[in-house]
N, C-alpha and C positions, 0 to 999 in steps of 0.2 A: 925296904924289905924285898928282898929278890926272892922270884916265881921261876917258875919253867914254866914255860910259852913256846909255842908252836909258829914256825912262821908264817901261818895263816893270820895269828891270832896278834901277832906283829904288825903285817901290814894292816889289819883293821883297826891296830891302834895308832897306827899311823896319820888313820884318817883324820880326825881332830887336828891334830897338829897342821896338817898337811892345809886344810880350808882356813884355819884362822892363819897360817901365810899366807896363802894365796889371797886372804881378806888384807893383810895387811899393804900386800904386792900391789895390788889391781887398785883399790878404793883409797887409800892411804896415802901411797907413795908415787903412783902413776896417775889418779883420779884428780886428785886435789891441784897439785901443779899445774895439772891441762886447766883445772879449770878458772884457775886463777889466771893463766895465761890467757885463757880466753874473753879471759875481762866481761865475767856472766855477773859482776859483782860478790853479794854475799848468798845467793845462792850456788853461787860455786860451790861454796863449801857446804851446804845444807845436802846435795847430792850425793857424792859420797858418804859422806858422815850417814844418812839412811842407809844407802845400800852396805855401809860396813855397818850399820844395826842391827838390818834382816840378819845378815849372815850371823853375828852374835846370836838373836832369836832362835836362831835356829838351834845354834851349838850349847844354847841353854837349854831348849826343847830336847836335844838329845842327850844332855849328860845328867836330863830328869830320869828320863826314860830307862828301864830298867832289862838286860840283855841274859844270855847264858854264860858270857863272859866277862867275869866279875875285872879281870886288870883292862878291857876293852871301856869298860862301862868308867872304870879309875879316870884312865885319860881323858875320854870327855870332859870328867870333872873340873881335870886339870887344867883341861883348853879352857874351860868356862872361866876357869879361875883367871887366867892370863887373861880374857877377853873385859872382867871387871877389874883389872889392870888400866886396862887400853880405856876403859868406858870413862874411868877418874880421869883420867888426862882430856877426856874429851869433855867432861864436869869444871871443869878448872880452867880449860880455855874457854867455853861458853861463855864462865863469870867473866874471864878477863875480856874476850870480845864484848859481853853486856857493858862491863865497864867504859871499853874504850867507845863505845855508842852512847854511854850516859857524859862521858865526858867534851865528846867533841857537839853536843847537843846544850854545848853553857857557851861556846866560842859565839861569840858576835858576830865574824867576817864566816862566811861559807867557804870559799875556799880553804881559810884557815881548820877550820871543824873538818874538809875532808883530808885534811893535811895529818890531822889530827889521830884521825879514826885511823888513815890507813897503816900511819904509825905504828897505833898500839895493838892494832890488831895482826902487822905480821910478827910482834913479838909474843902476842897472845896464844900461836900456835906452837910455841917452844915446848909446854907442857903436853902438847899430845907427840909432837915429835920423839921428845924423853920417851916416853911412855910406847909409842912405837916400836924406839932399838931396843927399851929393854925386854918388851916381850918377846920381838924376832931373840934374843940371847936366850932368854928363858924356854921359847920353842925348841932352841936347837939343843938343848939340857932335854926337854924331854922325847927327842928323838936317841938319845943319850939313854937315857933311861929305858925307853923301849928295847931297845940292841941288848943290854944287862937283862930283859924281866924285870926291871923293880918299878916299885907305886912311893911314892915318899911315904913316910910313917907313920905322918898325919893324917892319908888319905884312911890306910891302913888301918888304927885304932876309931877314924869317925865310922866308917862301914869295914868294919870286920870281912875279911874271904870267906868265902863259903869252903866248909869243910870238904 
């Protein structure tokens, strides 16, 4: 449903979008790699993956919160929504890394077991990686959306506009 919006009211719906990129940018895409390269093991990955949760908390705290402007308040929604996107993939690798730690924890030989782990665990991040492009796609749709004034329809019929 399209709105008339002010480009105030634009850039402040910007914001949402604009942090869960830059979550995705910085903790995701940039964090994760360094920290593998850095060979910290599997707290590599437990670092990022917090600081891209703060930020989530956050954008869940704000898209509770309730403002003067009903399509400002929308978008957060919307971010929130993409960010319980991003969170399943990070649900689904978990199990798969649990996995590949219950599996290489049956191997006899240790080397074999870390031959093992380290295996399944870089295939184990494919579901958060999915889950990364496609909410970067789905961000730049609601950067899209902002530029028109429109809220999806669904947001629209769960919470009503204010008259």
């Amino acid at each position: 449903m399209n709105f008339e919006i002010s480009e105030e009211e634009k850039k402040l719906a910007r914001k949402p979008h604009n942090l869960f990129v830059l979550n995705i940018l910085l903790f995701n895409l940039l964090m994760t790699p360094a920290a593998i390269v850095l060979d910290v093991g599997m707290y590599g990955f437990l670092i990022p993956l917090l600081f891209s949760l703060t930020v989530i908390a956050y954008i869940y705290w704000r898209s509770e919160k309730i403002t003067a402007c009903w399509i400002v308040d929308m978008h957060w929604r919307l971010s929130f929504r993409r960010c319980q996107f991003l969170m399943t993939g990070y649900v689904i690798t978990g199990l798969l890394v649990t996995a590949a730690w219950l599996i290489s924890m049956t191997a006899s030989d240790e080397k074999m077991a870390e031959i093992m782990f380290t295996a399944i665990s870089r295939v184990a991040v494919v579901p958060t990686l999915l889950a990364v492009m496609i909410t970067v796609v789905l961000e730049a749709g609601g950067y899209h959306l902002i530029n028109r004034g429109e809220v999806p329809q669904r947001y629209v019929e769960k919470f009503p506009p204010p008259k």
